[in-house]
N, CA, C and O atoms as a GROMACS GRO file, in nm:
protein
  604
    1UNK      N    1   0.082  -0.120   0.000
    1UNK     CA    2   0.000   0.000   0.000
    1UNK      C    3   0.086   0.126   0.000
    1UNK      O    4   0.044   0.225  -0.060
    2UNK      N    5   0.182   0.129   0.052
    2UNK     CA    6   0.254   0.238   0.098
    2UNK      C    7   0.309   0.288  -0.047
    2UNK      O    8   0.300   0.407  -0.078
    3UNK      N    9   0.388   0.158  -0.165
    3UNK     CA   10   0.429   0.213  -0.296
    3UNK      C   11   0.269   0.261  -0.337
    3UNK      O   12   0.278   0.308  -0.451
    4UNK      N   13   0.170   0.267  -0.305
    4UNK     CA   14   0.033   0.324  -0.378
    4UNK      C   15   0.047   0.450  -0.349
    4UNK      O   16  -0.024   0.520  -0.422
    5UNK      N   17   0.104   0.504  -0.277
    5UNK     CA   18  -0.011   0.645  -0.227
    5UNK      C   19   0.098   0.736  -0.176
    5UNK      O   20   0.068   0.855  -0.168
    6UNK      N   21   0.246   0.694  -0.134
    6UNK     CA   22   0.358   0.733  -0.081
    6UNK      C   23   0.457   0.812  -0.248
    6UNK      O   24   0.513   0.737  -0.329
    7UNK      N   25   0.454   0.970  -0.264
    7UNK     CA   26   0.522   1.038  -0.379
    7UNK      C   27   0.616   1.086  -0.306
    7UNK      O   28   0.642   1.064  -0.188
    8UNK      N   29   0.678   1.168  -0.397
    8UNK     CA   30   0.770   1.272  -0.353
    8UNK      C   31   0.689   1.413  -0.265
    8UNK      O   32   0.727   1.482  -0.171
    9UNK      N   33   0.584   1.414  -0.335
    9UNK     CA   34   0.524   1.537  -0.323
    9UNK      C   35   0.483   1.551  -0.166
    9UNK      O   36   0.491   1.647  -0.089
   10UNK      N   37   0.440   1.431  -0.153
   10UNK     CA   38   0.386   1.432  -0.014
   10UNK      C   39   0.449   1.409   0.093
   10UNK      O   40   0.389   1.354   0.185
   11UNK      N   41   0.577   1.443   0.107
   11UNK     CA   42   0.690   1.420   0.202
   11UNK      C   43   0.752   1.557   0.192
   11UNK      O   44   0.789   1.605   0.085
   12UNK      N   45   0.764   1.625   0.320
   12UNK     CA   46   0.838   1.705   0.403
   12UNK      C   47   0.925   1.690   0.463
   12UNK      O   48   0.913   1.606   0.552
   13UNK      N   49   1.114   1.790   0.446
   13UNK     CA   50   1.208   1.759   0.548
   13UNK      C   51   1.206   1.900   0.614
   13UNK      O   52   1.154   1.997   0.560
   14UNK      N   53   1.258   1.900   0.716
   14UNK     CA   54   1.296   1.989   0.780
   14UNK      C   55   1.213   2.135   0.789
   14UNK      O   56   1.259   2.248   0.781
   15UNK      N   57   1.040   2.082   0.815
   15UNK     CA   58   0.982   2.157   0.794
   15UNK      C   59   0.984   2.247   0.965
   15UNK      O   60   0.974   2.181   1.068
   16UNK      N   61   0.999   2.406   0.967
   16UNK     CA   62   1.011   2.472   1.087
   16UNK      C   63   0.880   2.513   1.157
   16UNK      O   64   0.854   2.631   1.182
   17UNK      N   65   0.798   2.409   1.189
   17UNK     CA   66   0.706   2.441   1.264
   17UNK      C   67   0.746   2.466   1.379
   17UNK      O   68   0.850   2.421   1.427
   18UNK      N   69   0.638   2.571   1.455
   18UNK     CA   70   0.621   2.684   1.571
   18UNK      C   71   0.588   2.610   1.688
   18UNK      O   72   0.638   2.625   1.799
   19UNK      N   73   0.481   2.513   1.646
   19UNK     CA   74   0.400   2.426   1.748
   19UNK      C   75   0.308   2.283   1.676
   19UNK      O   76   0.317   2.245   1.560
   20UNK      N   77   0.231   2.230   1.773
   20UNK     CA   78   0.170   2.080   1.729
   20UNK      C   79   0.108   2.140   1.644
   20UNK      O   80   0.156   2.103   1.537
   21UNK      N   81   0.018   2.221   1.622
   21UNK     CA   82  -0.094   2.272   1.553
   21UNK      C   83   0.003   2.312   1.396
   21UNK      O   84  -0.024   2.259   1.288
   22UNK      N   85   0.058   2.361   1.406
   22UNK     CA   86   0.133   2.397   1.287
   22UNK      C   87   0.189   2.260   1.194
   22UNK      O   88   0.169   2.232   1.076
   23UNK      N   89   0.268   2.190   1.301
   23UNK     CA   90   0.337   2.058   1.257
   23UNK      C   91   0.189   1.958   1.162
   23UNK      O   92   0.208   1.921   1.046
   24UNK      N   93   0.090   1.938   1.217
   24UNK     CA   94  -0.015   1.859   1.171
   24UNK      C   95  -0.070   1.958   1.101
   24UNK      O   96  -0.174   1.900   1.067
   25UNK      N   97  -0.078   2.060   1.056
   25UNK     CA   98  -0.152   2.149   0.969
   25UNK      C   99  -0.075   2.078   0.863
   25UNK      O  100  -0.128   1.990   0.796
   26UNK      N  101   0.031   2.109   0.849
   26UNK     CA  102   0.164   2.103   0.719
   26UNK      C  103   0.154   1.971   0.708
   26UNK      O  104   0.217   1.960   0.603
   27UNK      N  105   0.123   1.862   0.734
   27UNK     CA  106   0.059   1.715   0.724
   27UNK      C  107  -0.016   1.668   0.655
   27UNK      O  108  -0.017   1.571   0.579
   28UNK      N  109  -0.122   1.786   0.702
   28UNK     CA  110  -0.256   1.752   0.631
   28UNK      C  111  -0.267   1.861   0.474
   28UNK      O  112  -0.332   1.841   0.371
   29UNK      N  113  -0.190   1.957   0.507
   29UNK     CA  114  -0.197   2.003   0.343
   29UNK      C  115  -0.072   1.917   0.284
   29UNK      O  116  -0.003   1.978   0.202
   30UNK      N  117  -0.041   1.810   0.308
   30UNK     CA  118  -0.001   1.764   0.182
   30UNK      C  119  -0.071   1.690   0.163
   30UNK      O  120  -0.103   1.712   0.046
   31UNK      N  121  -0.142   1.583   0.207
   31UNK     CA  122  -0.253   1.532   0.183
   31UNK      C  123  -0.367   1.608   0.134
   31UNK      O  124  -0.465   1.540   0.105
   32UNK      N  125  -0.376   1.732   0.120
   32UNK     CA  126  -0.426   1.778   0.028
   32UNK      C  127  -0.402   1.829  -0.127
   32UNK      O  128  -0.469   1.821  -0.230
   33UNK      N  129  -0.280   1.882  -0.092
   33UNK     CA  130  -0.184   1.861  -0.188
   33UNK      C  131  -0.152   1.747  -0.338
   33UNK      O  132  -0.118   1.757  -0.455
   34UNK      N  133  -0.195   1.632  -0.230
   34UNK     CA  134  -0.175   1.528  -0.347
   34UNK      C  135  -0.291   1.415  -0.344
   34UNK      O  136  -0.285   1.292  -0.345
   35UNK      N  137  -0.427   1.529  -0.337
   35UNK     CA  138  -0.567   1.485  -0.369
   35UNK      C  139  -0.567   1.389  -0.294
   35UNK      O  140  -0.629   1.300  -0.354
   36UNK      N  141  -0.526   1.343  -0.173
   36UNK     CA  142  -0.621   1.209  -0.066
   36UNK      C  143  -0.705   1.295   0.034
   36UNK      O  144  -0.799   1.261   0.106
   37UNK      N  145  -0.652   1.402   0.022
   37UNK     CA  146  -0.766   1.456   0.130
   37UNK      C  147  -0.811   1.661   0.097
   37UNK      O  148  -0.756   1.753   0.036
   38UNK      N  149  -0.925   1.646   0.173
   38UNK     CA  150  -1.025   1.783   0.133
   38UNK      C  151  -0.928   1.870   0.202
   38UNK      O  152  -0.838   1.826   0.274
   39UNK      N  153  -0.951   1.998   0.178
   39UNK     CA  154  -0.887   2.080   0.280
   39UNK      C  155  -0.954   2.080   0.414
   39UNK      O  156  -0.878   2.115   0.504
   40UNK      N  157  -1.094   2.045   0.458
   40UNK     CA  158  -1.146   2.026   0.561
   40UNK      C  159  -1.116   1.911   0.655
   40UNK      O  160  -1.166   1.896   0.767
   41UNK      N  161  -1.029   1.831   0.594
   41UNK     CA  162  -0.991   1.712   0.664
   41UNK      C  163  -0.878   1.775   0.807
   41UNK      O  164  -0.889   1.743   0.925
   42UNK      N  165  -0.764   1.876   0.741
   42UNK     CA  166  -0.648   1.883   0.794
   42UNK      C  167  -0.778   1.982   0.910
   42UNK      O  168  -0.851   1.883   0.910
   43UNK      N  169  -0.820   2.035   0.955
   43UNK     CA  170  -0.918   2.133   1.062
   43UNK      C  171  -0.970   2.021   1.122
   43UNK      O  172  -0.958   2.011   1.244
   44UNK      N  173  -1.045   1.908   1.040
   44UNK     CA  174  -1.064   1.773   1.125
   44UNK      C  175  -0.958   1.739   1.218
   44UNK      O  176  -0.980   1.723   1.338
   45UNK      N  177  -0.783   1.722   1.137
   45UNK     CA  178  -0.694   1.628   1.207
   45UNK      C  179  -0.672   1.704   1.332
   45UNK      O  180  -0.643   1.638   1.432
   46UNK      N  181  -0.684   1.882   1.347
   46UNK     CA  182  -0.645   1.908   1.448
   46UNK      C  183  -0.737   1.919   1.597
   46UNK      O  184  -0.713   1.912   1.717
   47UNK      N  185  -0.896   1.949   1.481
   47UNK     CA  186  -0.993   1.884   1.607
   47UNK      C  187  -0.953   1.770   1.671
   47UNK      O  188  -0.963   1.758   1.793
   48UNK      N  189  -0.919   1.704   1.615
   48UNK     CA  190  -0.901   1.518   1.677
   48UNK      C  191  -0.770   1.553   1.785
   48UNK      O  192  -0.772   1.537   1.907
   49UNK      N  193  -0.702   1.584   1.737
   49UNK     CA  194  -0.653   1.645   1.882
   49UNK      C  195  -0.654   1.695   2.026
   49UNK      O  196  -0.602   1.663   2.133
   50UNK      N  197  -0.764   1.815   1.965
   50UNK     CA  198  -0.801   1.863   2.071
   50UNK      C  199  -0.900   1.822   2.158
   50UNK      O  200  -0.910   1.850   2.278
   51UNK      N  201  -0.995   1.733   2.068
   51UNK     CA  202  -1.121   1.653   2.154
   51UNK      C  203  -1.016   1.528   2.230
   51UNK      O  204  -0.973   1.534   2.345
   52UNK      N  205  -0.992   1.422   2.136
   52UNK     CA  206  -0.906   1.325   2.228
   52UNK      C  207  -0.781   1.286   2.248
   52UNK      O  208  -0.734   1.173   2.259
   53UNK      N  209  -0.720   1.418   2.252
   53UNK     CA  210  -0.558   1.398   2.306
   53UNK      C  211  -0.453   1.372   2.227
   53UNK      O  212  -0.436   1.398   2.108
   54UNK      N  213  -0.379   1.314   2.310
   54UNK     CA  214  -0.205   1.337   2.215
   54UNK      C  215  -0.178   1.179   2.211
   54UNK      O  216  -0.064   1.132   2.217
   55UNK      N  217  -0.315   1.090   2.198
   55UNK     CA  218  -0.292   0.952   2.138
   55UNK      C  219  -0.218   0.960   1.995
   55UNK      O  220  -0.138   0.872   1.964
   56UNK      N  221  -0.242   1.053   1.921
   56UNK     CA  222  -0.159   1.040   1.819
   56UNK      C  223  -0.022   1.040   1.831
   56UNK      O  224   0.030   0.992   1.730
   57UNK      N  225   0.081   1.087   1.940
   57UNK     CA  226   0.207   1.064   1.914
   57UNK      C  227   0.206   0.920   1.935
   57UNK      O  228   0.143   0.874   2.030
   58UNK      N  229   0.265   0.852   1.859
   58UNK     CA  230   0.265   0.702   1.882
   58UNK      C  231   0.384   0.610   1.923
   58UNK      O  232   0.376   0.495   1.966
   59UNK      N  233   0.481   0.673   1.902
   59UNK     CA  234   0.618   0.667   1.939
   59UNK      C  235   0.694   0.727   2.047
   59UNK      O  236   0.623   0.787   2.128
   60UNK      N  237   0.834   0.728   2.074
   60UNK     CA  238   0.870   0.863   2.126
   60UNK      C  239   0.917   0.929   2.030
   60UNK      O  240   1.003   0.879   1.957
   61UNK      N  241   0.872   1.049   2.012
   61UNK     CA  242   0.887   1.183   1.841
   61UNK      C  243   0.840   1.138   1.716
   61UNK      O  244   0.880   1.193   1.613
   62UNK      N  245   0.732   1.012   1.712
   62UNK     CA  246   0.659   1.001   1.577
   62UNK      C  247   0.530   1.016   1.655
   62UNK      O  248   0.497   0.952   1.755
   63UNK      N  249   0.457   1.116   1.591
   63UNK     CA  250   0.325   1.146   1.586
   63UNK      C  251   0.204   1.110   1.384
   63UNK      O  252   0.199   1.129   1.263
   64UNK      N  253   0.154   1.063   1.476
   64UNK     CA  254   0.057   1.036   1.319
   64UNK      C  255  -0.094   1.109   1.371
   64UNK      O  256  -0.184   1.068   1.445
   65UNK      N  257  -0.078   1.222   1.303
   65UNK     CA  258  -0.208   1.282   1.309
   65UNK      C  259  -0.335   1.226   1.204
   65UNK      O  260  -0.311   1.176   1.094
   66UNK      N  261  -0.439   1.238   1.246
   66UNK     CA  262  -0.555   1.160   1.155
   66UNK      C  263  -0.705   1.236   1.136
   66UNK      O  264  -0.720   1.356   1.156
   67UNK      N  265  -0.764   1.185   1.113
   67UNK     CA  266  -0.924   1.264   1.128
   67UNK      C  267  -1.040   1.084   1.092
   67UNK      O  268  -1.018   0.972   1.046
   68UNK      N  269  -1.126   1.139   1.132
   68UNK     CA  270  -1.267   1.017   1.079
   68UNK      C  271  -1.213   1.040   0.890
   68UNK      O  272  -1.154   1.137   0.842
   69UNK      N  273  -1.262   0.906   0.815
   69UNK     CA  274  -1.282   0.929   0.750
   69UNK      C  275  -1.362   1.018   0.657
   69UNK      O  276  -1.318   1.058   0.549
   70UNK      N  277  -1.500   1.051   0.715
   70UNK     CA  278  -1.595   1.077   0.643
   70UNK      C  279  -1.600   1.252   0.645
   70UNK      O  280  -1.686   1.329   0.604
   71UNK      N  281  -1.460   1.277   0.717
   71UNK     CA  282  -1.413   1.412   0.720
   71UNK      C  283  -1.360   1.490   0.624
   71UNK      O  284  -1.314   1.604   0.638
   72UNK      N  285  -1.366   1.420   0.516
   72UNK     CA  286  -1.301   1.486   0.421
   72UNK      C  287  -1.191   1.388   0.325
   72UNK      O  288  -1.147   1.418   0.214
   73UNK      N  289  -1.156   1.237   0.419
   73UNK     CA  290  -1.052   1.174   0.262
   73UNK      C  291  -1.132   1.146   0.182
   73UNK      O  292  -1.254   1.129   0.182
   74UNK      N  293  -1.009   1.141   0.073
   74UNK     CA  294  -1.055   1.058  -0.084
   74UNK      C  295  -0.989   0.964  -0.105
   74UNK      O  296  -1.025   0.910  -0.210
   75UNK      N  297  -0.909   0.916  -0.057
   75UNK     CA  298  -0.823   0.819  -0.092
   75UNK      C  299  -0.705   0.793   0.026
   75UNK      O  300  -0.656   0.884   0.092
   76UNK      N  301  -0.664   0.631   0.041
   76UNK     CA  302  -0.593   0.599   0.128
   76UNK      C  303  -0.427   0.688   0.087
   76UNK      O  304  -0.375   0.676  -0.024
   77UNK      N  305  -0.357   0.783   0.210
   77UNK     CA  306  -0.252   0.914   0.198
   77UNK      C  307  -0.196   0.896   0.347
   77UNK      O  308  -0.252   0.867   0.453
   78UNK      N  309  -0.043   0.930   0.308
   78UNK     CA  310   0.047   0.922   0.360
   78UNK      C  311   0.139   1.080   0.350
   78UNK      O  312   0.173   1.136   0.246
   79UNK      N  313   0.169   1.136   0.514
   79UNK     CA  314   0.260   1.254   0.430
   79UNK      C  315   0.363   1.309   0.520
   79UNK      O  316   0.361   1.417   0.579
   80UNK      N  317   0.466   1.202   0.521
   80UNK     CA  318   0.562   1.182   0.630
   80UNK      C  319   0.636   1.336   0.620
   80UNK      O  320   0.671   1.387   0.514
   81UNK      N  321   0.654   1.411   0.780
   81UNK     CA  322   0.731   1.517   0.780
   81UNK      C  323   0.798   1.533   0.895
   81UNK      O  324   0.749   1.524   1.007
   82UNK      N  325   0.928   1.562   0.861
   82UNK     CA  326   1.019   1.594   0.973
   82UNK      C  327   1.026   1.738   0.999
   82UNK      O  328   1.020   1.833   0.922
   83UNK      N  329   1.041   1.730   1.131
   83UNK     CA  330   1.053   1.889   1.220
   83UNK      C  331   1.214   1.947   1.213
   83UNK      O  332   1.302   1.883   1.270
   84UNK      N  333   1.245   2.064   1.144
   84UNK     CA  334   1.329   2.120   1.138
   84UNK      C  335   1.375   2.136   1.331
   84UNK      O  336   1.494   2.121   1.360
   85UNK      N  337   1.323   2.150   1.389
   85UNK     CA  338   1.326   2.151   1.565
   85UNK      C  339   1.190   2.054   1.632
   85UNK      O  340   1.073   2.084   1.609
   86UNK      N  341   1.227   1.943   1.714
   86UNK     CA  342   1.111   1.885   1.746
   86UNK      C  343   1.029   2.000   1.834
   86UNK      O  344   1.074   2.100   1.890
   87UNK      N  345   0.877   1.945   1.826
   87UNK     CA  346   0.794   1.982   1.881
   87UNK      C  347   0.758   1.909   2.040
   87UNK      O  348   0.811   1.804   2.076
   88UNK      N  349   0.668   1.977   2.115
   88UNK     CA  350   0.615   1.923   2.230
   88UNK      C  351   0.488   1.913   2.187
   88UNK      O  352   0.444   2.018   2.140
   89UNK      N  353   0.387   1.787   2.189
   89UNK     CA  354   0.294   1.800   2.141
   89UNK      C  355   0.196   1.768   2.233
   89UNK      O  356   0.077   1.752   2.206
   90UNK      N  357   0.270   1.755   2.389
   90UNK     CA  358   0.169   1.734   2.522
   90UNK      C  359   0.155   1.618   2.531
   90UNK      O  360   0.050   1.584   2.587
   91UNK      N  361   0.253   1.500   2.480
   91UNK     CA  362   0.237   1.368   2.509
   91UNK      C  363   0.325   1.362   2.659
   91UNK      O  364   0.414   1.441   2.689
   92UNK      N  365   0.270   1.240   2.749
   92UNK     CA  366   0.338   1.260   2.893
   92UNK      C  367   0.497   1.154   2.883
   92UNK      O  368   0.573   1.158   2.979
   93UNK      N  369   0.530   1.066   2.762
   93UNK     CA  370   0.643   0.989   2.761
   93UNK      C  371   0.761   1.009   2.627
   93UNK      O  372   0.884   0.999   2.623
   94UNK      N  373   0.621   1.050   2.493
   94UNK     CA  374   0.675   1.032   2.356
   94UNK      C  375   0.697   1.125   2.319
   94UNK      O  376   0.696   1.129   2.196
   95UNK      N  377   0.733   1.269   2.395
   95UNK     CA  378   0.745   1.442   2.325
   95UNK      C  379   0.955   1.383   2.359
   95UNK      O  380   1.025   1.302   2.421
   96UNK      N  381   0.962   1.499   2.263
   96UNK     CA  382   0.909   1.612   2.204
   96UNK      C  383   0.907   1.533   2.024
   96UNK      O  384   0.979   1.434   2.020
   97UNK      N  385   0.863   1.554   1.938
   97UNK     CA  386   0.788   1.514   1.809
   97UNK      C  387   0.895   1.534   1.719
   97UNK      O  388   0.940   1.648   1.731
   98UNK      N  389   0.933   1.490   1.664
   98UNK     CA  390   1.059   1.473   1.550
   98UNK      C  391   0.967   1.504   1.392
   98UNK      O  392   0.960   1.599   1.314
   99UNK      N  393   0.904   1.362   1.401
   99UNK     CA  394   0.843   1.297   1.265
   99UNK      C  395   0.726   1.315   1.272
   99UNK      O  396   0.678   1.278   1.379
  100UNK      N  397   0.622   1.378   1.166
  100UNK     CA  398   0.501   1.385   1.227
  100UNK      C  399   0.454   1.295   1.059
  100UNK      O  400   0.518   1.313   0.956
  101UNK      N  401   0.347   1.213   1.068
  101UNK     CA  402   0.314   1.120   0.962
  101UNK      C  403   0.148   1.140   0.944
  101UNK      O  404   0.056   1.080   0.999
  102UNK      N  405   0.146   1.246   0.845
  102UNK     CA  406   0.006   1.281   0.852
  102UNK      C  407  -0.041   1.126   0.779
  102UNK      O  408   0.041   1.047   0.731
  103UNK      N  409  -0.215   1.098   0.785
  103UNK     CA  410  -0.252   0.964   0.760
  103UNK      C  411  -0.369   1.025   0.712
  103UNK      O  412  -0.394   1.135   0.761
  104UNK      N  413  -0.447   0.979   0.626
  104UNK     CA  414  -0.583   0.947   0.556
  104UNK      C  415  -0.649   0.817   0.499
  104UNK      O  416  -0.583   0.733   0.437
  105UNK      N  417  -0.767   0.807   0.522
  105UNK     CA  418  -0.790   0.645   0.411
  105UNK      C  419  -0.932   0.669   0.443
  105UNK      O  420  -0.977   0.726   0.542
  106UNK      N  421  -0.988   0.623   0.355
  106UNK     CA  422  -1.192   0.609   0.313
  106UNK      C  423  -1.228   0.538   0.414
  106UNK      O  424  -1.293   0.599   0.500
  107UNK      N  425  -1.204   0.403   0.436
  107UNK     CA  426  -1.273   0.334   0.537
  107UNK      C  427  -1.129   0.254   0.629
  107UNK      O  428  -1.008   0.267   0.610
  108UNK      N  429  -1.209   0.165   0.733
  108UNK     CA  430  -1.147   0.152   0.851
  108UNK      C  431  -1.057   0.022   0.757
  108UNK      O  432  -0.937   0.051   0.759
  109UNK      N  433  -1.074  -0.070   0.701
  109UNK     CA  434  -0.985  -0.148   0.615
  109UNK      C  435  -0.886  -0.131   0.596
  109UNK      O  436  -0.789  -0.190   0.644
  110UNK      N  437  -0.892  -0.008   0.491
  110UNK     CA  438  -0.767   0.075   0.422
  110UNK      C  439  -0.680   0.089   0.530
  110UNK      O  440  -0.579   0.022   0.548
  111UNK      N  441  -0.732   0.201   0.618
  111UNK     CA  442  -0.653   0.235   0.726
  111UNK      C  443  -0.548   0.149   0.808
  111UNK      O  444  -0.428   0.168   0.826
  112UNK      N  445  -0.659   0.012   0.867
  112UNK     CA  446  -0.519  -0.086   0.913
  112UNK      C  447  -0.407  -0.132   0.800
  112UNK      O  448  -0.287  -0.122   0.822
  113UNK      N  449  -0.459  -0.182   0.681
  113UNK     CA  450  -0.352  -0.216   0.622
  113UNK      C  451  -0.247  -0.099   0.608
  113UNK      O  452  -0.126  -0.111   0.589
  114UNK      N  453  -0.305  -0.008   0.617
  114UNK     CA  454  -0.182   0.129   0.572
  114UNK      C  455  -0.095   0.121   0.722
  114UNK      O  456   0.027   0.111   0.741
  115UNK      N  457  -0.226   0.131   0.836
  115UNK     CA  458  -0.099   0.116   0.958
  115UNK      C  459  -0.011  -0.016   0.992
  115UNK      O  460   0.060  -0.029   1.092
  116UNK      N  461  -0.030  -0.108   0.891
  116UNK     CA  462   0.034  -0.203   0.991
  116UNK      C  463   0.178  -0.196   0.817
  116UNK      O  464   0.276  -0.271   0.820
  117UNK      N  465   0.163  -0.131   0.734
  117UNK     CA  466   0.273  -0.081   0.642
  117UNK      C  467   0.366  -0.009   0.739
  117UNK      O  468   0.487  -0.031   0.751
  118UNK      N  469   0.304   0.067   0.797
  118UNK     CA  470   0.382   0.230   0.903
  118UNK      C  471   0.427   0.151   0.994
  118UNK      O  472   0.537   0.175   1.044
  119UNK      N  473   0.360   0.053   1.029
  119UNK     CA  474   0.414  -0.021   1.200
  119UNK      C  475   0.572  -0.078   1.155
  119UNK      O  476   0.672  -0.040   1.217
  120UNK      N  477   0.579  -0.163   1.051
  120UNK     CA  478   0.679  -0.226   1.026
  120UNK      C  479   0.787  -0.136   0.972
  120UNK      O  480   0.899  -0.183   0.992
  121UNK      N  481   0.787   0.018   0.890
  121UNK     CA  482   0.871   0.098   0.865
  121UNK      C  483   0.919   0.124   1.010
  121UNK      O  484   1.024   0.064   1.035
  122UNK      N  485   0.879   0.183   1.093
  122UNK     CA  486   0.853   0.245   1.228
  122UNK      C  487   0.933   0.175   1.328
  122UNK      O  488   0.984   0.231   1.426
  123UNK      N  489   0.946  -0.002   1.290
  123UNK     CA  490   1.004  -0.080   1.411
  123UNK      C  491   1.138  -0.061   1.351
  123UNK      O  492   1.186  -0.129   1.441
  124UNK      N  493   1.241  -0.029   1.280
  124UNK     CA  494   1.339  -0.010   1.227
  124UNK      C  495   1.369   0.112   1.313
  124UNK      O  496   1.347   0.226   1.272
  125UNK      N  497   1.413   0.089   1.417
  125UNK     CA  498   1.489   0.248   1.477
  125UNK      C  499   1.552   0.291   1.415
  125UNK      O  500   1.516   0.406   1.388
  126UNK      N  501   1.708   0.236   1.331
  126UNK     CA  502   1.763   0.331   1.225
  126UNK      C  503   1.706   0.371   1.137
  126UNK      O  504   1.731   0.481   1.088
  127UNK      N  505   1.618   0.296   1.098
  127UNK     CA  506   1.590   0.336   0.908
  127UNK      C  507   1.495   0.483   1.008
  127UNK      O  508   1.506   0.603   0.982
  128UNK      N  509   1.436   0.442   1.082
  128UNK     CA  510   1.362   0.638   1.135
  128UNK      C  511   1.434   0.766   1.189
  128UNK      O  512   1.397   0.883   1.186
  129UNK      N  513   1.574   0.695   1.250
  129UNK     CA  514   1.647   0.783   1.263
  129UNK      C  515   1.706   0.862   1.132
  129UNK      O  516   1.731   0.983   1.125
  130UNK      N  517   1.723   0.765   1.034
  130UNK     CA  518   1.788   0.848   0.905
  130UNK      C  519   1.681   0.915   0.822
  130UNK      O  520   1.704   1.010   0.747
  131UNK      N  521   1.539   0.848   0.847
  131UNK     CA  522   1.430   0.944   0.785
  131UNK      C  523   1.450   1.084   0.870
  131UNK      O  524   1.440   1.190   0.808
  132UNK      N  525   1.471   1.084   0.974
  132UNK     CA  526   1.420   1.202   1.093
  132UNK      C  527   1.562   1.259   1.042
  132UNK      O  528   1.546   1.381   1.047
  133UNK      N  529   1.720   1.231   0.985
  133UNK     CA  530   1.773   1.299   1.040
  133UNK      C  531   1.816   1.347   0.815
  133UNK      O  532   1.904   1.420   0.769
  134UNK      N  533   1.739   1.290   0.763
  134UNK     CA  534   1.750   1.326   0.605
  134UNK      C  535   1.716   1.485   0.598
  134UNK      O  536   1.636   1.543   0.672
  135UNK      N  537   1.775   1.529   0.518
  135UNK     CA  538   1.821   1.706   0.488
  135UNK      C  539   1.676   1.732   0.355
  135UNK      O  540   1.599   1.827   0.358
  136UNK      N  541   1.674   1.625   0.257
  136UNK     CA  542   1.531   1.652   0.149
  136UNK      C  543   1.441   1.551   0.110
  136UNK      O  544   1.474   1.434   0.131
  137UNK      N  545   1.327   1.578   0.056
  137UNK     CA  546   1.210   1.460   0.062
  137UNK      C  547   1.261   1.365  -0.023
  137UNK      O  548   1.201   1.257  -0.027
  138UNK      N  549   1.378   1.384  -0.104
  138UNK     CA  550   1.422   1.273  -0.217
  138UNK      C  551   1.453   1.168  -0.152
  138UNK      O  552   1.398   1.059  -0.169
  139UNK      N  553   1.561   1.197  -0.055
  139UNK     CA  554   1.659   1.085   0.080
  139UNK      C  555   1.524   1.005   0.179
  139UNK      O  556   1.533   0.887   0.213
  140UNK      N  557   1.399   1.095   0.216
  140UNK     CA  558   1.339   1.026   0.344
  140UNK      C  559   1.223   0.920   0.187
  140UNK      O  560   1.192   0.803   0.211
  141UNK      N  561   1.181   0.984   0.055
  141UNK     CA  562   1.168   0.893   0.005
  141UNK      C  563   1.225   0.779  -0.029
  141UNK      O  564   1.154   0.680  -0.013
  142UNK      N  565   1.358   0.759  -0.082
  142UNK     CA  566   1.441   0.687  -0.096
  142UNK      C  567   1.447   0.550   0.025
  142UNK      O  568   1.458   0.429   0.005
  143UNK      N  569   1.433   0.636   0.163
  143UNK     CA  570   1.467   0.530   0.251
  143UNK      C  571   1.368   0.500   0.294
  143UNK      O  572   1.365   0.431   0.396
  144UNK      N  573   1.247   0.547   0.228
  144UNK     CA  574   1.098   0.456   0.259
  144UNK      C  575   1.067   0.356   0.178
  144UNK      O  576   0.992   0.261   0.203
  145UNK      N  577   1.156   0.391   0.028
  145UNK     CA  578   1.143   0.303  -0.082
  145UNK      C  579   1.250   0.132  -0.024
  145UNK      O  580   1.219   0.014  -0.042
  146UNK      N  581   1.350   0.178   0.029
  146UNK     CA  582   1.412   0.058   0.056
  146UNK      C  583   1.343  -0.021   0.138
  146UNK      O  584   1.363  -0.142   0.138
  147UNK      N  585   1.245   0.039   0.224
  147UNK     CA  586   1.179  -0.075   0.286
  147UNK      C  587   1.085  -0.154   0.242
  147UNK      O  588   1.060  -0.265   0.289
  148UNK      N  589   1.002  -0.079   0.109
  148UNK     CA  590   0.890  -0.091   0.048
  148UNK      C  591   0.971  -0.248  -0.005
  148UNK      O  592   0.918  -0.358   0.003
  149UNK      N  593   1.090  -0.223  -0.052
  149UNK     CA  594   1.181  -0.366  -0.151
  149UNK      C  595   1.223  -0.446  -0.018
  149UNK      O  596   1.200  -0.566  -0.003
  150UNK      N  597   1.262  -0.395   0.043
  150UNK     CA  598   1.253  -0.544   0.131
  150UNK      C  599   1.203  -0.581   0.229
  150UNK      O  600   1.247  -0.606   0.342
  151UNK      N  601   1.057  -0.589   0.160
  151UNK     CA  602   0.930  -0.638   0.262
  151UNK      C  603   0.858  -0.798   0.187
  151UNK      O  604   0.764  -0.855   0.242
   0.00000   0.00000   0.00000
């Protein structure tokens, strides 16, 4: 799934967000960006925040921000971005936020298969350290592509 929906376009390095709200804004417009999601989705991902918390950091410094489907995707989207300076995003173990991995998909299906793609990139501590510590979206694509080949 991940070679489906994973471009260049939709990957961010060293983007200088201010705060959480900023970091998942810039998430969700690339997912808009590259038609999986409405512009009303990314105002969804940050409601989802604010109603139920900082379950989205899922790591310590990977956060995957999300919304309901029926918020606005069109298609199962991916839009991995690294923080030029991590963020605090009010998680009590997994701050401060490195990687933030905006997510979209139509129904609840899509979605696991896409997360359990992310789970297995994700258990690779190096391969995330060199995404988190890549300088342009060519390199953090590149080293998403090597995993895509040896899976």
């Amino acid at each position: 799934m991940l070679e489906e929906v994973l471009t260049k376009d939709s990957i961010e390095a060293k983007y200088p967000a201010q705060d959480r709200n900023e970091a998942v804004r810039e998430s969700g417009r690339l997912l808009v960006k590259v038609g999986a999601a409405d512009p009303n989705y990314v105002d969804a991902m940050i409601n989802n925040v604010d109603i139920n918390g900082t379950y989205i950091v899922i790591a310590p410094g990977i956060a995957m921000p999300h919304a309901r489907p029926e918020t606005g995707a069109k298609k199962v989207g991916f839009s991995p971005v690294t923080l030029a300076e991590p963020i605090r995003f009010g998680h009590p173990t997994n701050d401060p936020v490195k990687l933030v991995i905006g997510l979209c998909a139509t129904d609840y299906e899509s979605h696991l298969k896409a997360l359990a793609e992310l789970v297995s990139l994700l258990s690779d501590e190096n391969r995330v350290q060199a995404i988190i510590g890549a300088k342009n979206a060519d390199t953090i694509y590149q080293l998403i592509s090597e995993e895509k080949q040896n899976d």
